[in-house]
FIDREN-522947 format. One record per residue: residue in three letters; z, x, y of N, C-alpha, C, O in turn. Coordinates in steps of 0.2 Angstrom, whole numbers, padded with zeros to 4 digits, always signed. Layout:
# residues N
ALAZXYZXYZXYZXY
...
This chain:
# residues 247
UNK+0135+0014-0020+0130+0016-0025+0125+0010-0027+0127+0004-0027
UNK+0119+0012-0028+0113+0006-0030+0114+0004-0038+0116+0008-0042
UNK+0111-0002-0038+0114-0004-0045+0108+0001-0050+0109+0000-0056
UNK+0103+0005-0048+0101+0009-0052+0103+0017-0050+0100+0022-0050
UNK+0107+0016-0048+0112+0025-0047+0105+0028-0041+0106+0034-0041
UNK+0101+0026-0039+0098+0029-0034+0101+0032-0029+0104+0028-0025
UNK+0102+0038-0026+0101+0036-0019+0100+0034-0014+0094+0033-0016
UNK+0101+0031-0007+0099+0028-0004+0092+0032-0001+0087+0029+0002
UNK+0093+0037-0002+0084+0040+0002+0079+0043-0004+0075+0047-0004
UNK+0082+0038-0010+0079+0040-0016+0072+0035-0017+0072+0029-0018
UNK+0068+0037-0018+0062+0031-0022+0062+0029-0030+0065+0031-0035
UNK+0057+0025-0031+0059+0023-0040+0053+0027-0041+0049+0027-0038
UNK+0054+0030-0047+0047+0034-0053+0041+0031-0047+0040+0024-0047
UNK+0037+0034-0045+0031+0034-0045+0024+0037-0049+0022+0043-0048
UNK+0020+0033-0051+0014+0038-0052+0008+0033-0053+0008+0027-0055
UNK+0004+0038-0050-0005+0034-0049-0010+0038-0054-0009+0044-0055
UNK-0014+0035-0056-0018+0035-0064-0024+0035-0059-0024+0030-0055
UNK-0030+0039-0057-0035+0038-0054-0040+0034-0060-0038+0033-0066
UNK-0044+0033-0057-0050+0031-0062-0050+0026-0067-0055+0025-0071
UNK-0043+0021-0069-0044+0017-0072-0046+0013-0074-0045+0011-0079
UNK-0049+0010-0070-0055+0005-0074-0061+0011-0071-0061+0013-0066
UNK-0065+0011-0078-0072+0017-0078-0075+0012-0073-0073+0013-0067
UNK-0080+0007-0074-0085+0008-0070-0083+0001-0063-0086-0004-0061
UNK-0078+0004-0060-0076+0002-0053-0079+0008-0048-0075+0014-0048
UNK-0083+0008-0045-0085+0011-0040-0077+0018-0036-0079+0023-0033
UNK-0073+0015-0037-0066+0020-0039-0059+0015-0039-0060+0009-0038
UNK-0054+0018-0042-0050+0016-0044-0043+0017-0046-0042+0023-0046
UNK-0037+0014-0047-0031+0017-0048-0026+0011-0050-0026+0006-0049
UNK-0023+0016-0055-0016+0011-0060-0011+0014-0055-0010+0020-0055
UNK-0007+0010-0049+0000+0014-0046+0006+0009-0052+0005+0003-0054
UNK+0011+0014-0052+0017+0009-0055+0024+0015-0049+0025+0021-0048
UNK+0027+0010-0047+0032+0011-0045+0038+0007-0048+0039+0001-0047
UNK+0041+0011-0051+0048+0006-0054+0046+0005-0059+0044+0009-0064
UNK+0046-0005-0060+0044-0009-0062+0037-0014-0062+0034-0017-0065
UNK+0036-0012-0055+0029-0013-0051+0024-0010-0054+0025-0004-0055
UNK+0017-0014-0056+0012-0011-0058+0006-0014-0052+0006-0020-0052
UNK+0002-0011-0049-0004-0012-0049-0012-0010-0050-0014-0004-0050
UNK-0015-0015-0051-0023-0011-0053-0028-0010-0046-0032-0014-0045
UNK-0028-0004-0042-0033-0007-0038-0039-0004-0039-0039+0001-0042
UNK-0044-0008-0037-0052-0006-0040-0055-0008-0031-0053-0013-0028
UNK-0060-0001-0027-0065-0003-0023-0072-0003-0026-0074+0001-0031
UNK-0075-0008-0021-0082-0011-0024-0086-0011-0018-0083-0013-0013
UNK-0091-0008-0018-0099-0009-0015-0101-0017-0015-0105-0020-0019
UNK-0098-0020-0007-0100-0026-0006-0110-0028-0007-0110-0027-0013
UNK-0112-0029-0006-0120-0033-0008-0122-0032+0001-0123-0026+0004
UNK-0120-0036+0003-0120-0034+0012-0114-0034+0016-0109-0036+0013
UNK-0114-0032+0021-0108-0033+0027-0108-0037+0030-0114-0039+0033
UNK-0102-0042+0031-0101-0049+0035-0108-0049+0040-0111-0043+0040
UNK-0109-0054+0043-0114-0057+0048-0113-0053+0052-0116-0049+0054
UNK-0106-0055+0053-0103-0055+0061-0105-0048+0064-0106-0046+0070
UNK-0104-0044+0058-0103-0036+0059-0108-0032+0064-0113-0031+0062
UNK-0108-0030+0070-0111-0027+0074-0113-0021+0074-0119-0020+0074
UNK-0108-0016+0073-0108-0011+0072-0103-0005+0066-0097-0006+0066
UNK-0106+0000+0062-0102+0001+0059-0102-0002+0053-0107-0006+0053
UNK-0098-0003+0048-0096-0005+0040-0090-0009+0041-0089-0013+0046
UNK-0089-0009+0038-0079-0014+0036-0077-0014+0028-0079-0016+0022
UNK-0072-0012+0030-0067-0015+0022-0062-0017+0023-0058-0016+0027
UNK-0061-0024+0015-0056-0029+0018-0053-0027+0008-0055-0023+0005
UNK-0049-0032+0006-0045-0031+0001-0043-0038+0000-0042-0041+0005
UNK-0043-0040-0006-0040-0046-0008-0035-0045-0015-0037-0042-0020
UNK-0027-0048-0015-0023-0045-0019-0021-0053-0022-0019-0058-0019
UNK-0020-0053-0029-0017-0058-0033-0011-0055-0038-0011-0050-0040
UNK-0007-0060-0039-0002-0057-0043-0003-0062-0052-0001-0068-0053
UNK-0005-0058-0055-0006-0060-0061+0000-0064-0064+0006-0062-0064
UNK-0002-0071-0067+0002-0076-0070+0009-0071-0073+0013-0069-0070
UNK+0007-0069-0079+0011-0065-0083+0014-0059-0077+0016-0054-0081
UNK+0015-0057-0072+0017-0053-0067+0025-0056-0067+0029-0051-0068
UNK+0027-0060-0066+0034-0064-0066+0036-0067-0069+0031-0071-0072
UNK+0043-0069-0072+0046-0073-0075+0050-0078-0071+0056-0076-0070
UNK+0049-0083-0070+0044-0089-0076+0036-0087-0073+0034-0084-0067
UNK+0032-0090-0078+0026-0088-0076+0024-0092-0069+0025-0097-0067
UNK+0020-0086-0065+0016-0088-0058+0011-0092-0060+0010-0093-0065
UNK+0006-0094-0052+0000-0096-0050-0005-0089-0050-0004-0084-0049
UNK-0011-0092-0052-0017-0089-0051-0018-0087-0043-0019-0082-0040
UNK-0018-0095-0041-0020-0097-0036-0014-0091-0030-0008-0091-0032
UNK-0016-0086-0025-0015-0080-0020-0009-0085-0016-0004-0082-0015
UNK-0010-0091-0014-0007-0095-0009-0006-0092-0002-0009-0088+0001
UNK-0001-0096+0001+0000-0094+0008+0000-0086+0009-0004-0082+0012
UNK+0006-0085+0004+0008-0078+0004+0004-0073+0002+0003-0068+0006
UNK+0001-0074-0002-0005-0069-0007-0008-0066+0000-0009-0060+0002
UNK-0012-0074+0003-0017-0072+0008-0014-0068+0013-0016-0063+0016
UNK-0008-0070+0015-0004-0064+0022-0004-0056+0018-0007-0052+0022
UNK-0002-0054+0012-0002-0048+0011-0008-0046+0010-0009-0040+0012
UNK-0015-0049+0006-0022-0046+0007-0024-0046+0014-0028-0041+0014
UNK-0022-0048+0020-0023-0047+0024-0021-0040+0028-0025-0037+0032
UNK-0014-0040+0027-0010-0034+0028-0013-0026+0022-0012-0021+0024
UNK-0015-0028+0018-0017-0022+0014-0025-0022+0017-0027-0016+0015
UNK-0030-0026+0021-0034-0024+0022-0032-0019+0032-0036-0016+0036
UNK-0027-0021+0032-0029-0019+0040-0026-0013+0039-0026-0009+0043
UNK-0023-0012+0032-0019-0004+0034-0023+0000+0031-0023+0006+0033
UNK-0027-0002+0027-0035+0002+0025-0038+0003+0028-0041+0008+0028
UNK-0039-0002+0034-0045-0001+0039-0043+0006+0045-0047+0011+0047
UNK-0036+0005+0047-0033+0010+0052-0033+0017+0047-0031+0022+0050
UNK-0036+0018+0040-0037+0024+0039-0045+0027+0041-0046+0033+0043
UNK-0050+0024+0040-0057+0023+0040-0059+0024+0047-0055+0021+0051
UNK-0063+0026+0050-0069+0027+0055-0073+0022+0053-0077+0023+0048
UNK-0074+0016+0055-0079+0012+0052-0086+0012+0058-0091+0008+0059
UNK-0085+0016+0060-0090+0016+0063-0096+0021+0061-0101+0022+0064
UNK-0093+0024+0053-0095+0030+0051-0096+0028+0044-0099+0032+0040
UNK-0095+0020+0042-0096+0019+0036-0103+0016+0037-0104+0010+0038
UNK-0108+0019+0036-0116+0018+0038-0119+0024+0032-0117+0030+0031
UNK-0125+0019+0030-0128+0022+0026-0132+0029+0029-0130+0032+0034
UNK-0136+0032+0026-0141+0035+0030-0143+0035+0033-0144+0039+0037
UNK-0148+0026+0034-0153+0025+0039-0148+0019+0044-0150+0015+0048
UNK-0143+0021+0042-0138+0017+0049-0135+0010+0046-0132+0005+0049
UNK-0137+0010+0040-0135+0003+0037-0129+0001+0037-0126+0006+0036
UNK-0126-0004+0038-0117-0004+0036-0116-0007+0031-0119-0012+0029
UNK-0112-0003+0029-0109-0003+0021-0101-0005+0022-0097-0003+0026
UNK-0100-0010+0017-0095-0015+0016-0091-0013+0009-0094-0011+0004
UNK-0085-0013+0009-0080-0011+0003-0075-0017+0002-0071-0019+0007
UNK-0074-0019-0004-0068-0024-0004-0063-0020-0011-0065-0020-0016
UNK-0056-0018-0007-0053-0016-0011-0047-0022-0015-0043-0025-0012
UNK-0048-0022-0020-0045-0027-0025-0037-0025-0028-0037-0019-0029
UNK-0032-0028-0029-0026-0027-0029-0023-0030-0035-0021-0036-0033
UNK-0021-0029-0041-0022-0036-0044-0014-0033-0049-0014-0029-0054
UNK-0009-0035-0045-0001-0036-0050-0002-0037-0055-0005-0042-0056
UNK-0001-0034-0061+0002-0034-0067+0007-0034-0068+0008-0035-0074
UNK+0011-0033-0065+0019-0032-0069+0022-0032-0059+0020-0029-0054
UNK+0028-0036-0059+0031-0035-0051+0040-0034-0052+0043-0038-0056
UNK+0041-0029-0049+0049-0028-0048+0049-0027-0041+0053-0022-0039
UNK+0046-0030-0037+0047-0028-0029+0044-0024-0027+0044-0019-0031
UNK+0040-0023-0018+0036-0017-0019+0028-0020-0019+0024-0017-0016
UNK+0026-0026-0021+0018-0025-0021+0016-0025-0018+0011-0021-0019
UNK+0016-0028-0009+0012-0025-0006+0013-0018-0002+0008-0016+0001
UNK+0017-0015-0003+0018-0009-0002+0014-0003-0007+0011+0002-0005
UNK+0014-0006-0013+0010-0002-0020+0004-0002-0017+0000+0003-0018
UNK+0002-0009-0015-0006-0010-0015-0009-0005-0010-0015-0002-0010
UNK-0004-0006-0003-0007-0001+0000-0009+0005-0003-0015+0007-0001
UNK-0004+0010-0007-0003+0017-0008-0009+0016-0013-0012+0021-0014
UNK-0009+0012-0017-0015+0014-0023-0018+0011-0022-0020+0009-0027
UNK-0022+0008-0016-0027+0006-0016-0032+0009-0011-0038+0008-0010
UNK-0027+0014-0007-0030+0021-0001-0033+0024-0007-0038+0027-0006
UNK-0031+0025-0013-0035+0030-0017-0039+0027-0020-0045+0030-0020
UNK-0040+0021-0024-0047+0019-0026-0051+0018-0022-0056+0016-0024
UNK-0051+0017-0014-0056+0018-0008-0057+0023-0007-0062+0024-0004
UNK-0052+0030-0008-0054+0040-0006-0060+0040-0012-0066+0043-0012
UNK-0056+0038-0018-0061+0039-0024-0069+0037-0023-0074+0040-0025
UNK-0068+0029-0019-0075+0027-0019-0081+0032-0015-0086+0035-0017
UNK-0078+0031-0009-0081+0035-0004-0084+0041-0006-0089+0043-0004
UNK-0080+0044-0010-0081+0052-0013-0087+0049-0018-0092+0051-0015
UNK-0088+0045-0022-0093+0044-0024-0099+0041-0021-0104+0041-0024
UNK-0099+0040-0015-0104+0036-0012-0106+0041-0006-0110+0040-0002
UNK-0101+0048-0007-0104+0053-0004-0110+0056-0009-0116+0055-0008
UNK-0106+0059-0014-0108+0061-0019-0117+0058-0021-0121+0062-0022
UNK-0116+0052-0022-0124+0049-0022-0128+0047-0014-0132+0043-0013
UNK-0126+0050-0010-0130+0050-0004-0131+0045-0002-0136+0043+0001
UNK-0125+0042-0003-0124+0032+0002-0124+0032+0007-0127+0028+0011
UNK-0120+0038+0010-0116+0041+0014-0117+0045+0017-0118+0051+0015
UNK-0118+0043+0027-0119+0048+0032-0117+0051+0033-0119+0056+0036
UNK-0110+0049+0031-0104+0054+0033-0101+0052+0030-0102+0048+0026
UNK-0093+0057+0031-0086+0056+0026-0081+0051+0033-0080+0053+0038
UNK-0080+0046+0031-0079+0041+0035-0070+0041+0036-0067+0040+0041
UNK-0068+0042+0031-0061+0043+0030-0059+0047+0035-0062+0052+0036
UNK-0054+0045+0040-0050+0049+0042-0043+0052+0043-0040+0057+0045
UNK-0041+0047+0037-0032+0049+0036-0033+0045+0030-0037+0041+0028
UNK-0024+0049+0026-0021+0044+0021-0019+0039+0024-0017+0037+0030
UNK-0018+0035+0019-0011+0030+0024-0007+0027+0015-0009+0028+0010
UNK-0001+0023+0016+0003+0024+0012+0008+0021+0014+0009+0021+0021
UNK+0015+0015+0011+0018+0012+0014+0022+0010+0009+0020+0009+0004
UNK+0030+0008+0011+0034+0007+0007+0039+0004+0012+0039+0005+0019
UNK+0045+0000+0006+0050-0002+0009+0055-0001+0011+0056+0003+0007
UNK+0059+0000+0015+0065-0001+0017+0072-0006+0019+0069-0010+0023
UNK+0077-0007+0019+0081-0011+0021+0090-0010+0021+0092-0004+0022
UNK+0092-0015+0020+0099-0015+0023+0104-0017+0017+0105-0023+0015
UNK+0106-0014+0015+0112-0018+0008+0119-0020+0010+0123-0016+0013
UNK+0119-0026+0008+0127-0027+0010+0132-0023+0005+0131-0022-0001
UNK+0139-0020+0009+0144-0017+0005+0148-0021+0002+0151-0025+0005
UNK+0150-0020-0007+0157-0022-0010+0161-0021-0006+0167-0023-0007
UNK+0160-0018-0001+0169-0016+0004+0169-0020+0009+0175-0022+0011
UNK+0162-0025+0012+0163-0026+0014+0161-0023+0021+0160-0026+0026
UNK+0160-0016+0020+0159-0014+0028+0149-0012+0030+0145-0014+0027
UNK+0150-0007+0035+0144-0008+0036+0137-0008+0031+0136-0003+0027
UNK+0131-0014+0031+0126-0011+0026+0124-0006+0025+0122-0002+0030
UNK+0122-0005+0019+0119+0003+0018+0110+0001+0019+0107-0003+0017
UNK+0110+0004+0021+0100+0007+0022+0098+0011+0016+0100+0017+0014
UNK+0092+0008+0013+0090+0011+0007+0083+0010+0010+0081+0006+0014
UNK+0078+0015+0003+0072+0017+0003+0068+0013-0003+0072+0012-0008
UNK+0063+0010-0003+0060+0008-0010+0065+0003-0011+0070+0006-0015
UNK+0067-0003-0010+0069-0008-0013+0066-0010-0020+0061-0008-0021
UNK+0069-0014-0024+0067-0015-0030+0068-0023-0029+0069-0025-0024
UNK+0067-0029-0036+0065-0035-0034+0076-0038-0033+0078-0043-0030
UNK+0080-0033-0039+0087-0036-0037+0089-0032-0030+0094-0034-0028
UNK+0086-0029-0026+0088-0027-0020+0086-0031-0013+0089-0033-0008
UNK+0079-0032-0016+0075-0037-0010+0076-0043-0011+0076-0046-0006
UNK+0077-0045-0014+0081-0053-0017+0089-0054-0012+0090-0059-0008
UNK+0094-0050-0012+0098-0049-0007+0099-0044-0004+0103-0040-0005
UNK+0095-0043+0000+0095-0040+0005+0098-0042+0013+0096-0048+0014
UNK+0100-0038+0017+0103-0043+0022+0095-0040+0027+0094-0045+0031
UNK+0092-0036+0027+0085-0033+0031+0081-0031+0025+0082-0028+0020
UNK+0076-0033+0028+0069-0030+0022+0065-0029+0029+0064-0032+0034
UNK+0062-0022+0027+0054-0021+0031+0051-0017+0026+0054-0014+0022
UNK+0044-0017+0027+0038-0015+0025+0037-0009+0031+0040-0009+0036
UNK+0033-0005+0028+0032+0000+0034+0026+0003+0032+0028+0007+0027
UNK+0021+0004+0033+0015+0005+0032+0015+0011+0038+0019+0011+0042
UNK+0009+0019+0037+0010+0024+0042+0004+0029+0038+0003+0031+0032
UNK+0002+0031+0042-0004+0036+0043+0000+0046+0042+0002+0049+0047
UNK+0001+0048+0034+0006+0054+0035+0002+0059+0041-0004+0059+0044
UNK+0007+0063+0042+0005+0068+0047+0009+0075+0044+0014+0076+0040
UNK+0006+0080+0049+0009+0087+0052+0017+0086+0052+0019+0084+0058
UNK+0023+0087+0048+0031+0084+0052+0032+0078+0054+0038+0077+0056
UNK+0027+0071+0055+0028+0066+0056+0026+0061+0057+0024+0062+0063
UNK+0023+0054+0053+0021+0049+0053+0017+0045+0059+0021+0042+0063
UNK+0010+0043+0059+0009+0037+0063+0009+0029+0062+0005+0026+0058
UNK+0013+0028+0064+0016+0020+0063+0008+0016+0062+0004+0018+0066
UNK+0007+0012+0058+0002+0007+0057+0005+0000+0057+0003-0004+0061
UNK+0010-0001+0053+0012-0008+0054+0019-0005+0053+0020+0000+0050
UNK+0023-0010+0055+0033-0013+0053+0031-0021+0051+0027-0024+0055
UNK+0034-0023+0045+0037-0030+0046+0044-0030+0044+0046-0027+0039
UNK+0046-0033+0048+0054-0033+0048+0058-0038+0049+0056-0042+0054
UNK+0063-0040+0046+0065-0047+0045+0072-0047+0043+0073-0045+0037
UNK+0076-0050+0048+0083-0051+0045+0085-0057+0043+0086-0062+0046
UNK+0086-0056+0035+0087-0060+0030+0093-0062+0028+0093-0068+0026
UNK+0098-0060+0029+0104-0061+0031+0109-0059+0038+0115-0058+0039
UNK+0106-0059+0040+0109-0055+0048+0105-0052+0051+0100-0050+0049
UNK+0106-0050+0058+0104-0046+0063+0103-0037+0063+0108-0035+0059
UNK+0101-0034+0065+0100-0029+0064+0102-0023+0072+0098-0025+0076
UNK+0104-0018+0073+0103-0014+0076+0097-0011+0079+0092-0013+0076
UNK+0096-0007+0085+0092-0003+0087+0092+0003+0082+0087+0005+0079
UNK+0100+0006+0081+0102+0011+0079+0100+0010+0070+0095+0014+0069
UNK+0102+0007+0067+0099+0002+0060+0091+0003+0060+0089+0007+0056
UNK+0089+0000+0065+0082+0001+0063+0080+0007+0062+0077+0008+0057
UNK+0081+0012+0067+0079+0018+0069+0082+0023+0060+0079+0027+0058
UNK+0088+0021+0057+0090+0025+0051+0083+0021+0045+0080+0025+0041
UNK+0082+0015+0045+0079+0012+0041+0072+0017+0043+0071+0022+0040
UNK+0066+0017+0048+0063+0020+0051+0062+0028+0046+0057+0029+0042
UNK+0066+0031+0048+0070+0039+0045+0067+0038+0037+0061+0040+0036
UNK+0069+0035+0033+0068+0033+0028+0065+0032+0027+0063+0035+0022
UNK+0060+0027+0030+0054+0024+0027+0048+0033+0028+0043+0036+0024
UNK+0050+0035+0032+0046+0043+0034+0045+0047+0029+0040+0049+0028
UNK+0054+0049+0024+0054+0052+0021+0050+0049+0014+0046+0052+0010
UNK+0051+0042+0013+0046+0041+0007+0039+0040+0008+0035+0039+0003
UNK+0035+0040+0014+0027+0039+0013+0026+0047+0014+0020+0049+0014
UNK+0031+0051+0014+0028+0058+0015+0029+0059+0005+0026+0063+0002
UNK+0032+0057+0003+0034+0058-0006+0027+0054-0010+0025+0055-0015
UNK+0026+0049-0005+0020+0046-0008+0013+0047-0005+0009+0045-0008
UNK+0013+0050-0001+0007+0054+0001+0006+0061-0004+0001+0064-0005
UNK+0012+0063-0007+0010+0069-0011+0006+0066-0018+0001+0068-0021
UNK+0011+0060-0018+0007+0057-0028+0002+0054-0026-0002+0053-0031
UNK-0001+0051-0018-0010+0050-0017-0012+0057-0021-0015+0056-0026
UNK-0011+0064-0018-0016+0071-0018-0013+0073-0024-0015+0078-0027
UNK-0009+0070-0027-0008+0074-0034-0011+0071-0040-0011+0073-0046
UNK-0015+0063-0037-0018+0057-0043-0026+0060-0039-0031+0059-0043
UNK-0028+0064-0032-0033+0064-0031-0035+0070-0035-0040+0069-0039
UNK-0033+0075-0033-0033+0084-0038-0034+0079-0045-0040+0080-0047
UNK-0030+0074-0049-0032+0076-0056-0038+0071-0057-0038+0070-0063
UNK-0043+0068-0053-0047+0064-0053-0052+0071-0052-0057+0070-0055
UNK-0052+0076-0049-0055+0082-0049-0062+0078-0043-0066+0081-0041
C-alpha cells in the first residue's frame, strides 16, 4: 500500500483552473497533489531569426523560492533549463507549426511560462498538462481576433509520472502511477512520460527513464508504460473539462 492509501493505478486530486491570470493571452492554475503550477501563454513581439518557416513555441519553467522547504533559487539552473526544454518540445509535438502563421503568412511565436508555486513532485509533468491548456486557450483567442490562419493545434498532449516502489517484504517493486515528492525521493525507477491522447491509445512523445536504485525489466517497463496510459487518458479528460468551463 502507498503511504497515501492510493492505489497503484491511482493518481493524486487533480484539477485545472482555466484563465487564471485575466490578462495572459490564456492561461491555467493545475494542482495535482500538492503540486501547484501557474501556466500563462504569451504572444512573442517576433519569431526567432532563425525561423524559416512556420511559427514556434518554446516555454520557460522556474520553481518559485517559497515552492520548497528549505527555501530554493530563483535562478532555473542546470535542471530548470532541461525541464523548460522538455515542456517546450512536448508542446511543440502537439501544434502544426507550420500553421501557426498570421493571415498574411507571418510567423507567430508563443512562449508558454510554467512558474511552481508549491512542489510535491510532478512539475514537469504538471507543466506540461496545464500548460497544453493555456496554449489551447491562447490560440482560441488568437483565433477569435483573427491572428490566425488557421487552427494550428493538432492534438492534446499531457504527461505524468510513473515508477518502481521498493516492497517492505522485500519482494518484487510495485509500479505506481503519479508519484508524489516521498515517493520520487525513493524510488528504485522514475520515468516521466509525456503522450499525445488518442482513440483507445496513446502516441508516445517522450519516456525519461532512470533507474535510481536498480535496474529495471522489459516486462517492468511495459507495466509502468500501462499506467502511464491509464493516467494521461484521466488527465486528458481534466484538460476538456477546464476547457468546457473556460466556455
Amino acid at each position: 500500500m502507498r503511504h497515501d492509501d492510493r492505489t497503484p493505478d491511482q493518481l493524486r486530486p487533480c484539477s485545472i483552473e482555466p484563465g487564471f491570470i485575466g490578462k495572459a493571452l490564456g492561461s491555467a492554475l493545475i494542482a495535482t497533489g500538492g503540486t501547484r503550477v501557474i501556466c500563462t501563454a504569451s504572444l512573442e513581439e517576433r519569431a526567432p531569426a532563425w525561423l524559416r518557416n512556420g511559427g514556434w513555441v518554446t516555454a520557460e519553467y522556474v520553481m518559485l523560492p517559497g515552492a520548497t522547504s528549505p527555501r530554493g533559487r530563483r535562478d532555473p539552473g542546470g535542471r530548470g533549463k532541461e525541464i523548460q526544454r522538455l515542456i517546450g518540445r512536448s508542446l511543440r509535438a502537439a501544434v502544426d507549426l507550420t500553421r501557426l502563421v498570421g493571415p498574411e503568412g507571418e510567423a507567430l511565436s508563443l512562449v508558454v511560462d510554467c512558474d511552481v508555486i508549491e512542489a510535491d513532485g510532478g512539475t514537469r509533468t504538471a507543466s506540461i498538462t496545464g500548460g497544453w491548456v493555456a496554449l489551447r486557450l491562447a490560440l482560441d483567442r488568437l483565433l477569435a481576433q483573427g491572428r490566425l490562419g488557421a487552427d494550428p493545434m493538432r492534438a492534446a498532449v499531457a504527461a505524468v509520472s510513473v515508477g518502481l516502489l521498493a516492497r517492505h517484504d522485500g519482494g518484487d517493486p510495485l509500479a505506481v502511477l503519479d508519484l508524489d515528492y516521498p515517493e520520487d525521493s525513493t524510488a528504485v525507477v522514475d520515468l516521466n512520460v509525456v503522450a499525445l491522447p488518442g482513440q483507445g491509445s496513446v502516441s508516445l512523445v517522450e519516456v525519461q527513464g532512470t533507474g535510481e536504485g536498480g535496474s529495471f525489466s522489459r516486462a517492468q517497463l511495459d507495466t509502468m508504460l500501462d499506467l502511464a496510459e491509464i493516467g494521461i487518458a484521466r488527465l486528458h479528460r481534466a484538460q476538456e473539462e477546464a476547457l468546457d468551463a473556460a466556455g
